[in-house]
C-alpha positions as CSV (number, residue, x, y, z in Angstrom):
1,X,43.5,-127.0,20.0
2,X,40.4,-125.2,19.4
3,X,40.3,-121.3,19.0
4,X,38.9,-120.4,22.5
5,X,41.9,-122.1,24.0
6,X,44.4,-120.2,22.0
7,X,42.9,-117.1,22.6
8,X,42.7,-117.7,26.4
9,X,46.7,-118.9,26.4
10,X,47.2,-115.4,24.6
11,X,45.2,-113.2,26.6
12,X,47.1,-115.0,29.6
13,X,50.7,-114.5,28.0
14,X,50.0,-110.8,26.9
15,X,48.3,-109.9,30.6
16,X,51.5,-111.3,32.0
17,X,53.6,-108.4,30.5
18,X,50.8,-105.5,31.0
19,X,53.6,-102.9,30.2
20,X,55.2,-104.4,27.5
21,X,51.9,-105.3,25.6
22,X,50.8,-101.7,25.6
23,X,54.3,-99.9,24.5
24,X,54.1,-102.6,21.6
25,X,50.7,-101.4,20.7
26,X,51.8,-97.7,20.9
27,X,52.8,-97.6,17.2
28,X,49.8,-99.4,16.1
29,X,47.8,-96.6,18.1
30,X,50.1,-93.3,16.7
31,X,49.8,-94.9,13.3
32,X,45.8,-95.8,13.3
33,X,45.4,-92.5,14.9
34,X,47.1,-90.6,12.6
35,X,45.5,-92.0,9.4
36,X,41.9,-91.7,10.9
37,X,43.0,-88.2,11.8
38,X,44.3,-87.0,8.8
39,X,41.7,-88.8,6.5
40,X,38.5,-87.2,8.4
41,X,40.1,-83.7,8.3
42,X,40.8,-84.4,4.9
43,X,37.3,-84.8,4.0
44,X,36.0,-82.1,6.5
45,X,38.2,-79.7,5.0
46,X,36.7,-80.6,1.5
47,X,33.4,-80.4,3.0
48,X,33.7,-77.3,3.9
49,X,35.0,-75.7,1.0
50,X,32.2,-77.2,-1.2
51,X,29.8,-75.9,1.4
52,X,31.5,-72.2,0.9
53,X,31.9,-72.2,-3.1
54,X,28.2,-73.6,-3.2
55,X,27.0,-70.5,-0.9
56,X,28.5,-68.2,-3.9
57,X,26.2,-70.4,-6.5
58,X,27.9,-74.2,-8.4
59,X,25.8,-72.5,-11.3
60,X,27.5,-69.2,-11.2
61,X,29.4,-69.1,-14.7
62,X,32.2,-66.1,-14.5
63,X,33.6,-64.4,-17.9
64,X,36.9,-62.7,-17.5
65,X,39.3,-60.6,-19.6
66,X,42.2,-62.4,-20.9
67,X,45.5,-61.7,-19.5
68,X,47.9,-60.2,-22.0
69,X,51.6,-61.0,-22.7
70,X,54.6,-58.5,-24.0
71,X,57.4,-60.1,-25.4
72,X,56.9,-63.4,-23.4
73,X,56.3,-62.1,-20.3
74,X,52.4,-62.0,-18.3
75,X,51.4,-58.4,-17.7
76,X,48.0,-59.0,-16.0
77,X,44.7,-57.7,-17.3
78,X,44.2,-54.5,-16.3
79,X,44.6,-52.5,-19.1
80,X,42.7,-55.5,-21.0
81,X,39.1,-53.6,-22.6
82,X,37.7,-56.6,-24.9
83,X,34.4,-56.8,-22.1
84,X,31.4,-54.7,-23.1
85,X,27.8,-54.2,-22.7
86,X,27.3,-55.6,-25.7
87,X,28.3,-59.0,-24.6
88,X,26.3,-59.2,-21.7
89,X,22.8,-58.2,-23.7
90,X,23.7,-60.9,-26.5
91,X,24.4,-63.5,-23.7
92,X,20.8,-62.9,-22.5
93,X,19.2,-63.0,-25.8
94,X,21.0,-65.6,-27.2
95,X,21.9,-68.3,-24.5
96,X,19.4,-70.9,-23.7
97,X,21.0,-72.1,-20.5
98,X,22.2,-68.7,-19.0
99,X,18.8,-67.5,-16.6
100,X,20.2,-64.2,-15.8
101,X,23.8,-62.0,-16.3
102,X,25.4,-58.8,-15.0
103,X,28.2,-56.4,-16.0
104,X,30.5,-56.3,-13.3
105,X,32.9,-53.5,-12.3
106,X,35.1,-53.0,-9.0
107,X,36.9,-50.0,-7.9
108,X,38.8,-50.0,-4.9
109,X,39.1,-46.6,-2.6
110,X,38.4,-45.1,0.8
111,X,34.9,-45.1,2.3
112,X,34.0,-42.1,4.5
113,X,31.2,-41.9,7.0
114,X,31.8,-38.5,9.3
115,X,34.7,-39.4,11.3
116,X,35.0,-43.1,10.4
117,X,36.5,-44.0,6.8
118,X,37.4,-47.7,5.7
119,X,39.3,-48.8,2.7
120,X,37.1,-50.7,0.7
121,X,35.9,-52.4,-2.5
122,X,32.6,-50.8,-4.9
123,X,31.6,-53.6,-6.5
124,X,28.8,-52.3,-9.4
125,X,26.0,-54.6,-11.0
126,X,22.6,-54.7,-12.6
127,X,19.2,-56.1,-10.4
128,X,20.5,-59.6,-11.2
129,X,23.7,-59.5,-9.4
130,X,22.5,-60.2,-5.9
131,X,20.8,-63.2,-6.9
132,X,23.8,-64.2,-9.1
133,X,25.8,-64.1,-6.2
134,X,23.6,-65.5,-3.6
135,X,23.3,-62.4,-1.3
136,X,20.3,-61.3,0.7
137,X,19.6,-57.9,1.6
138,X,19.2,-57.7,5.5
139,X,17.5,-54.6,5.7
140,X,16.5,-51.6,3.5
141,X,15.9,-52.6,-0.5
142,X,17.9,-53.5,-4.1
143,X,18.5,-50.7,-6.0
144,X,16.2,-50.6,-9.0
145,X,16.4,-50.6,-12.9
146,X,15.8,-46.9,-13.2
147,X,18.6,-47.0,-11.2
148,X,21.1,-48.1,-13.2
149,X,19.9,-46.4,-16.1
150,X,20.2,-43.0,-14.2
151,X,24.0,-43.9,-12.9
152,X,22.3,-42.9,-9.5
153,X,24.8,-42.3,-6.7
154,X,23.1,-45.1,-4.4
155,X,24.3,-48.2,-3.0
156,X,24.3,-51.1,-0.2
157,X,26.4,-52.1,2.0
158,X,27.7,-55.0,3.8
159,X,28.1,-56.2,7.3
160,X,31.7,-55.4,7.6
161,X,31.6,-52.0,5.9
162,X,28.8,-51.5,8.5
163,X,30.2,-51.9,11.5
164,X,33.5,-50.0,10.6
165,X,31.7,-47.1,9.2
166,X,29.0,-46.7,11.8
167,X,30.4,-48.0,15.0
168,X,27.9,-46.4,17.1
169,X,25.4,-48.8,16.5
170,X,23.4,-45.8,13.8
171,X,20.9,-47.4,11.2
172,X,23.2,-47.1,7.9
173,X,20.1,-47.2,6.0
174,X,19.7,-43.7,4.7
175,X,23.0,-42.6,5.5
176,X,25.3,-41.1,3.2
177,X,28.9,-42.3,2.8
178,X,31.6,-41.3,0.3
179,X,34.1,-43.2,-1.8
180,X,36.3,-41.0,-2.5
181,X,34.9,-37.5,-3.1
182,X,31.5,-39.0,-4.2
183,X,28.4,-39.5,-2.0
184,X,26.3,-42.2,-2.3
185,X,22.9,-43.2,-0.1
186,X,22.7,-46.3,1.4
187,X,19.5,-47.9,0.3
188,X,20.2,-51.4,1.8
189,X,22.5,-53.5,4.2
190,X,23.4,-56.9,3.0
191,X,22.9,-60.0,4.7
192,X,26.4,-61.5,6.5
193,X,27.9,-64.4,4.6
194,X,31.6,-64.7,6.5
195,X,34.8,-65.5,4.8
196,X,34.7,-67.5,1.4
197,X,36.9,-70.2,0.6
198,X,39.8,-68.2,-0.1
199,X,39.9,-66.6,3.5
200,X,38.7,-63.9,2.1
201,X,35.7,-61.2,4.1
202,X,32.6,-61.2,1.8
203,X,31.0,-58.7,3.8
204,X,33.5,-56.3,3.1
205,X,31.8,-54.9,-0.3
206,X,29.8,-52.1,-1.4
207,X,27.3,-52.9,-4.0
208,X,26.3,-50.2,-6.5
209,X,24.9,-49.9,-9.7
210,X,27.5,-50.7,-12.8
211,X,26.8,-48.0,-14.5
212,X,27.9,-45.2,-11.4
213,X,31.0,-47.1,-10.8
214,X,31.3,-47.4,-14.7
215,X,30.8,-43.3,-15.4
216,X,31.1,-41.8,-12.3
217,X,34.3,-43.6,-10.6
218,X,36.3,-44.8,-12.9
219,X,34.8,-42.3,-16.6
220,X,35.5,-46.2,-18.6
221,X,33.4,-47.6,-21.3
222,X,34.3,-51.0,-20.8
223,X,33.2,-53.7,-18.2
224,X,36.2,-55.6,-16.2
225,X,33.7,-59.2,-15.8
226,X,30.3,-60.4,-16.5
227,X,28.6,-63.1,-14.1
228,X,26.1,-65.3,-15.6
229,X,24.1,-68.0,-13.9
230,X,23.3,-71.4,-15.6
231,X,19.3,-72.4,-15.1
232,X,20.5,-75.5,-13.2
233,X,23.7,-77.3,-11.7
234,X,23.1,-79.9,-13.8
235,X,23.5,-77.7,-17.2
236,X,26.4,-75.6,-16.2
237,X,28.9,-77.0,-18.3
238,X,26.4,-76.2,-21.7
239,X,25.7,-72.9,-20.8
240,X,29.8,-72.6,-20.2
241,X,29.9,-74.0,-23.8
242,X,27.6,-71.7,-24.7
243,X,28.9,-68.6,-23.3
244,X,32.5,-69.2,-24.6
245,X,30.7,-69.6,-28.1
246,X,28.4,-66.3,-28.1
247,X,31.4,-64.3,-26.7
248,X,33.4,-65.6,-29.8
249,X,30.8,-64.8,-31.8
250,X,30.6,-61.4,-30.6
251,X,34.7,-60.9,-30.4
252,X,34.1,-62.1,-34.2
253,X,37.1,-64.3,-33.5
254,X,37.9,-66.5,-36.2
255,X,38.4,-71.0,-35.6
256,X,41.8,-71.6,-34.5
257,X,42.1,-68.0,-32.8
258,X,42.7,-67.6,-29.3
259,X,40.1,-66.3,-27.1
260,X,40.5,-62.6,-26.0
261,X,38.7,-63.3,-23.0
262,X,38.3,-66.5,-19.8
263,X,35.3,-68.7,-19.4
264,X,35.4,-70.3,-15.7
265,X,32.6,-71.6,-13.7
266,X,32.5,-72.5,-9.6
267,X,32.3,-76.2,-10.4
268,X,35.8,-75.7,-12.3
269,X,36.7,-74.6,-8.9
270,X,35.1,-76.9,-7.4
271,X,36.8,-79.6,-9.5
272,X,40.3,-78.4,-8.4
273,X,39.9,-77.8,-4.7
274,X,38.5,-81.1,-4.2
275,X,41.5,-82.2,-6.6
276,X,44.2,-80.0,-3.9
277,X,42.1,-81.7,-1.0
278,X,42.3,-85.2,-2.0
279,X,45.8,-85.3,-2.9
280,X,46.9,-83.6,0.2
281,X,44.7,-86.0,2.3
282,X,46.2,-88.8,0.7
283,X,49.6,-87.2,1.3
284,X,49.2,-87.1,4.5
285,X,47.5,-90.5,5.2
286,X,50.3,-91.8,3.4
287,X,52.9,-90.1,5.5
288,X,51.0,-91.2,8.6
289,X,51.0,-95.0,7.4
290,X,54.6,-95.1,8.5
291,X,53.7,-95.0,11.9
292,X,51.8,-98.4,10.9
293,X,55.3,-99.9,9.8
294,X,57.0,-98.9,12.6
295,X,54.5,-100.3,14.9
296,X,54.7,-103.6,12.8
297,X,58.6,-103.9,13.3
298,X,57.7,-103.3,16.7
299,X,55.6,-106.3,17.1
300,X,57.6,-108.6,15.2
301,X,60.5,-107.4,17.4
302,X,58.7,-108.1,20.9
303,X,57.7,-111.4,19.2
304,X,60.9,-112.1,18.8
305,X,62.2,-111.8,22.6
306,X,58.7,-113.1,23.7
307,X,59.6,-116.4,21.7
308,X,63.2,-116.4,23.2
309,X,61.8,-115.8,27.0
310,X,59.6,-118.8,26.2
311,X,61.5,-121.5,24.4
312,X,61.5,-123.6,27.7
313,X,57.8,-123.4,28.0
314,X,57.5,-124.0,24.0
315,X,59.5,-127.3,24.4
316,X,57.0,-128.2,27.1
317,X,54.2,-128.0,25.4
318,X,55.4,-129.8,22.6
319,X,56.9,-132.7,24.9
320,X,53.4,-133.2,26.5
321,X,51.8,-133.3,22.5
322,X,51.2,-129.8,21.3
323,X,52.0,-130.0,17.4
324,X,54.0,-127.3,15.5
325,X,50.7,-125.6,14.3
326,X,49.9,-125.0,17.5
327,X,52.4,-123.3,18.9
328,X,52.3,-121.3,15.3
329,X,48.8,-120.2,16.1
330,X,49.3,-119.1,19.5
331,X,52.3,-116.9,18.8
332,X,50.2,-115.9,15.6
333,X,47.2,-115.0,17.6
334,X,49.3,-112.8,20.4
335,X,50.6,-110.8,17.6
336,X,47.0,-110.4,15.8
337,X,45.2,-109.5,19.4
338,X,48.1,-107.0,20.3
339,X,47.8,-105.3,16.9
340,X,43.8,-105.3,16.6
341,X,43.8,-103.7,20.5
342,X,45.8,-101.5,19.2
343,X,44.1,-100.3,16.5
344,X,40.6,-100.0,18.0
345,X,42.4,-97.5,20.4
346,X,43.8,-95.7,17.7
347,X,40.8,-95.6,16.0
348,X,38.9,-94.1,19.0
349,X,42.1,-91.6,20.0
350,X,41.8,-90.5,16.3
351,X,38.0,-89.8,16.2
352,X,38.1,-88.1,19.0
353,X,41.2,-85.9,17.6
354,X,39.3,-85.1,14.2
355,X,36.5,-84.2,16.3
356,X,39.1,-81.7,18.4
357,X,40.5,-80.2,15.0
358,X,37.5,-79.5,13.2
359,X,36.0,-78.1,16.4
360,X,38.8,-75.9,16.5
361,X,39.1,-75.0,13.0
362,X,35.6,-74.6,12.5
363,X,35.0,-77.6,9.9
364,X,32.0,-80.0,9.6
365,X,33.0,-82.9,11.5
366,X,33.3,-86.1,8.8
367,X,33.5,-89.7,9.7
368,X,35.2,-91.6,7.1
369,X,33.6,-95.0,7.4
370,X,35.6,-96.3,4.9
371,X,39.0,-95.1,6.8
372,X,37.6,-96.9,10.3
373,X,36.6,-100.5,8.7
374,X,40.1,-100.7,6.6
375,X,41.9,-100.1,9.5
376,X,40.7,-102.8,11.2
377,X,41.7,-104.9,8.3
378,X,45.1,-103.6,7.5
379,X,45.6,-104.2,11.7
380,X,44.8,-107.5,11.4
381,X,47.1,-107.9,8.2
382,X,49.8,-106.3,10.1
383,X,49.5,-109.0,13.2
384,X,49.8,-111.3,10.9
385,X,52.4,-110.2,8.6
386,X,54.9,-108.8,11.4
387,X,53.8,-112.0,13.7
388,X,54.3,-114.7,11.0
389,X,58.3,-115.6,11.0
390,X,58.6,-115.0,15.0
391,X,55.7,-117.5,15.3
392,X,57.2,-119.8,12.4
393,X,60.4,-119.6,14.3
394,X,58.7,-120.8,17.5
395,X,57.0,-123.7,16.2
396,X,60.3,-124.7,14.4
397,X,62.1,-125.3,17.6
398,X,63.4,-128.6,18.4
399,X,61.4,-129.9,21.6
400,X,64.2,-131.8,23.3
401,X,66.3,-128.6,22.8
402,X,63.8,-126.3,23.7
403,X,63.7,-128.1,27.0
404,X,67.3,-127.9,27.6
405,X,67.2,-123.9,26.7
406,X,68.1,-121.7,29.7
């Protein structure tokens, strides 16, 4: 018998049983759906986290104070002073990957415009640290060199600090807030960025130079972070190298002793989110693969009774010269169309559910290609696996007894 004919026998048998044939299929759909689902969210999510940590610079090369311990236990690193000056000026003169660094120091406090205040976050830098960090100033200007040399009591702002502190809709350029009990003139409003990949505002800041925050806020001679940026993506990882071995050289800490200080880039970060994301979505595409097995069972099960219903007809077809590889194959081919149906409707239902999600959450929306075209193989496999022994069983009947079946 050639193919047409056995697909035309199966189409006939399935259409016969409209209602059965599609609750058979329903696990197939669930489980297809589900993987597709959970793989393209998978890889939205990840897209969109790269997208965020490569807003904030892949090249952006972070140096930290080292947290300290007391008898065993983790105390943090706020009391840590090992950052200086120092370190940032020799990381400038001696690295040959490093295009530009800043002294960072934050202070958290209350910002004060008239009647409006807002707890906030100074963050103070040198010139470079706009650039290091990828912001853009919306209106107004950077504060300058002489600036920071002076400890001047000026600063910009961003979007969120704006709109809480002058609610009225006032130009903040030129205005004069207070953190704490010092003023400070905006000279600048920074460009919106949104949340980062943390969840956390990046417009809620106050950028200053490091040296008011450093004399004037907090009276320390220390710096809590320097931020560095490579010359390229592609040489991050020497000029981390080469930042952990100038600060060494500067701590003048000796081989075999621990740094007093952290070294971390974004592409570290980058490394481990994608790390989180992939294992989750592989967690989750796993857990949805059940569905797949359930929907198998569920085929071989409806096989089994279809068989049984049809033993009569089975034995007549074999009495008028079907052989047993026929009737395998068109019992095979039921179970193959029934899965593959299936699956192309779980394949749309879970395109169109990715699309709904990432909508929602506000992801890029991903197609895994890879994800669509295995599914249509591992629902093939699965009408064949689950329809094998049902179909076996149906061409191993005995005609004359098959006839006799009621």
């Amino acid at each position: 018998m050639n193919l047409f004919n056995l697909l035309r026998i199966a189409y006939r048998a399935l259409i016969r049983n409209k209602t059965r044939a599609l609750l058979t299929m329903l696990g197939i759909i669930i489980g297809i759906a589900s993987v597709i689902a959970m793989v393209s969210l998978g890889q939205s999510s990840s897209k969109s986290i790269n997208d965020q940590i490569s807003s904030t610079g892949t090249n952006l090369i972070m140096v930290m104070r080292q947290n300290q311990r007391q008898g065993g236990v983790n105390i943090g690193s706020a009391n840590v002073q090992s950052l200086k000056e120092e370190d940032v000026t020799a990381i400038m003169r001696k690295a040959k990957y490093i295009s530009m660094a800043s002294p960072v120091i934050s202070a958290s406090g209350q910002l004060v415009s008239g009647s409006n205040n807002w707890p906030g976050t100074i963050q103070g830098g040198n010139t470079s640290l706009l650039v290091i960090r990828k912001y853009e100033v919306a209106s107004g200007t950077m504060f300058t060199e002489p600036d920071v040399r002076a400890a001047a009591k000026v600063c910009l702002v961003g979007q969120t600090v704006a709109d809480n502190l002058f609610s009225n809709g006032e130009n903040p350029v030129g205005q004069t807030i207070r953190f704490g009990r010092i003023p400070f003139k905006i000279i600048g409003v920074l460009a919106s960025k949104g949340q980062n990949q943390m969840g956390q505002d990046q417009d809620d800041i106050v950028v200053a130079p490091y040296t008011t925050v450093q004399k004037r806020i907090l009276a320390i001679t220390y710096i809590h972070m320097i931020m560095a940026s490579a010359m390229s993506e592609d040489v991050a990882p020497q000029a981390l190298n080469e930042v952990e071995g100038i600060m060494r050289e500067q701590h003048k800490l000796k081989a075999g002793q621990d740094n007093d200080f952290q070294v971390r880039s974004q592409q570290e970060m980058l490394k481990m989110m994608n790390s989180v994301t992939g294992f989750l979505t592989v967690l989750l595409a796993a857990i949805a693969s059940i569905s797949l097995v359930v929907g198998g069972i569920g085929i071989m099960n409806i096989m089994y009774v279809t068989v049984t219903e049809r033993t009569k007809e089975i034995g007549l077809r074999m009495s008028i010269g079907a052989h047993n590889k026929d009737i395998l194959l068109q019992f095979l081919c039921e179970s193959i169309i029934l899965s593959l149906v299936g699956g192309v409707i779980g394949i749309i239902f879970g395109l169109i559910l990715s699309y709904a999600a990432s909508a929602a959450l506000g992801w890029p929306y991903m197609v895994s290609t890879t994800a669509v075209g295995l599914s249509f193989v591992v629902c093939a496999a699965t009408g064949i696996f689950f329809g094998w022994y049902p179909a076996k069983k149906a061409a191993a009947l005995d005609p004359i007894n098959a006839l006799r079946y009621e």
